[in-house]
N, C-alpha and C positions, 0 to 999 in steps of 0.2 A: 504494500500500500504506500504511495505515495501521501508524505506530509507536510502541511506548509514549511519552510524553511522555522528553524526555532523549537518544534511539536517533535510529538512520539505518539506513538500507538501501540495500545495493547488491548488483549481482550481480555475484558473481565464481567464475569457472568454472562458469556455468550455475546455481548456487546462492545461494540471497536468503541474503545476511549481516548481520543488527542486529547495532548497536553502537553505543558510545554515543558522543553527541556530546564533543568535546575538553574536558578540562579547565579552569578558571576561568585556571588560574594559565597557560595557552597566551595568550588573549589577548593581552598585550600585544607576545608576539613575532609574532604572527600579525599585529597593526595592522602592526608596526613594520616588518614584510617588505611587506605590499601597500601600503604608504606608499611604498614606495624603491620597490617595481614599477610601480605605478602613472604617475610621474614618468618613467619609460621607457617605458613600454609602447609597441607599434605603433599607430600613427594609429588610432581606431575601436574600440580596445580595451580593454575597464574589468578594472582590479581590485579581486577580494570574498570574502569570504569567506562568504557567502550559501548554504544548504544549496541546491544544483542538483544534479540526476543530467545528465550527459554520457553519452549511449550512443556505444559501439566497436561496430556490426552485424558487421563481420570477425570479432572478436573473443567476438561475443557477451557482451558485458559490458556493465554500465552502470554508473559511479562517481561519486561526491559527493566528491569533491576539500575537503582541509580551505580549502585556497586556491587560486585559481583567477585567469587572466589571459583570457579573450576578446573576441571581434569583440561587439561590445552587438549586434550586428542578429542575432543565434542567440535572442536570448531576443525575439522579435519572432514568433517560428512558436507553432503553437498545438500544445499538447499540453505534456504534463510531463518531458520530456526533452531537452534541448540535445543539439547534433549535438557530439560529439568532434572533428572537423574544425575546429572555431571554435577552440580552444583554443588561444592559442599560450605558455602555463607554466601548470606545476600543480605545487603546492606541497605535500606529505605532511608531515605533524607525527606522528612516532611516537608508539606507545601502548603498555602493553603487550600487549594484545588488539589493533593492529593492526601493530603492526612486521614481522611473516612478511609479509603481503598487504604493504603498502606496498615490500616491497627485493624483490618475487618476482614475483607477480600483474601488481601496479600496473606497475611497472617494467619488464615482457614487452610491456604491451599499450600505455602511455605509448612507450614506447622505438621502435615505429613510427608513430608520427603526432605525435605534440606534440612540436615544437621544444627546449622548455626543463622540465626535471623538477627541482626540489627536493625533496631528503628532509630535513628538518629533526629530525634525531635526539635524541631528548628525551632519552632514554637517556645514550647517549654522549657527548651534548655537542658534534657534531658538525651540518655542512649539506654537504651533497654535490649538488655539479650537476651532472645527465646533460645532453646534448645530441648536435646530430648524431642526428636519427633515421633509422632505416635500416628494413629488410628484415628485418636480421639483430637490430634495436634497435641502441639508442646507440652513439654510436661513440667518444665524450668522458666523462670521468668528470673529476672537480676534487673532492674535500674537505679544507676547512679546520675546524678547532677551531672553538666559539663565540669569538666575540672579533676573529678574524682575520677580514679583508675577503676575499671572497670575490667574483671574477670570473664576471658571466652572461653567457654571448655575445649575438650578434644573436637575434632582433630586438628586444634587450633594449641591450647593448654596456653593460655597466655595472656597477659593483661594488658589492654591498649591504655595509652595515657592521652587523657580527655582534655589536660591542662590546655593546650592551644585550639577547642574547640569554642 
């Protein structure tokens, strides 16, 4: 799907959602988080902040993650959609056009398969890490303030520091 210059699109709940890409003033937290991911991440696994769609087929969904931790061999299949499966963190930067989808949507369909969920709450001033995916979704919830360090479990084991968020 073609989107105005600035937009993304994703399907959520059956329905194509444009929106616009993140804020200027996001970048340097967005480096500063897949810098520290990075440096942990599981053998084989990069992280980017690179607009990709990840499809959920259970779910019927497919999302463009503001940041994103997977397996590099998922971007090696042809076509324009990465398996959700490869994922193992994804990181949400609240908007206010996307905050309801990011703590509802994202959160329901993240919370059975990807490992590790960041909401990075611009609003609030907050980062909240799910883990533990289940059936049922997450089973682990953790939020600190910006500033405070914050603990990622496996296959991460390791605490990002918030101070420059």
């Amino acid at each position: 799907m073609n989107t105005p210059d600035g937009f993304r699109a994703e399907l959520i709940r059956g329905k194509i959602v444009v929106s616009p890409w993140s804020k200027l003033r996001y970048y340097r937290r967005m480096r500063a988080l897949r810098e520290q991911l990075q440096n942990h991440a599981p053998d084989g696994h990069v992280a980017d902040v690179a607009p990709f769609l990840f499809r959920f087929p259970s779910a019927a969904r497919a999302y463009g993650p503001d940041l994103f931790v997977a397996d590099e061999a998922a971007f090696e299949a042809d076509g324009r959609h990465a398996d959700g499966a490869a994922l193992s963190l994804v990181g949400e930067f609240t908007s206010v056009s996307t905050k309801d989808a990011d703590w509802t949507d994202k959160l329901d369909v993240y919370g059975l398969l990807v490992p590790v969920y960041l909401v990075v709450d611009m609003q609030g001033s907050e980062i909240t890490c799910f883990s533990d995916p289940s059936p049922h979704g997450y089973r682990s919830r953790t939020t600190v303030s910006f500033g405070e360090p914050l603990h990622v479990p496996e296959p991460f084991g390791c605490v990002i520091d918030s101070s420059g968020f």
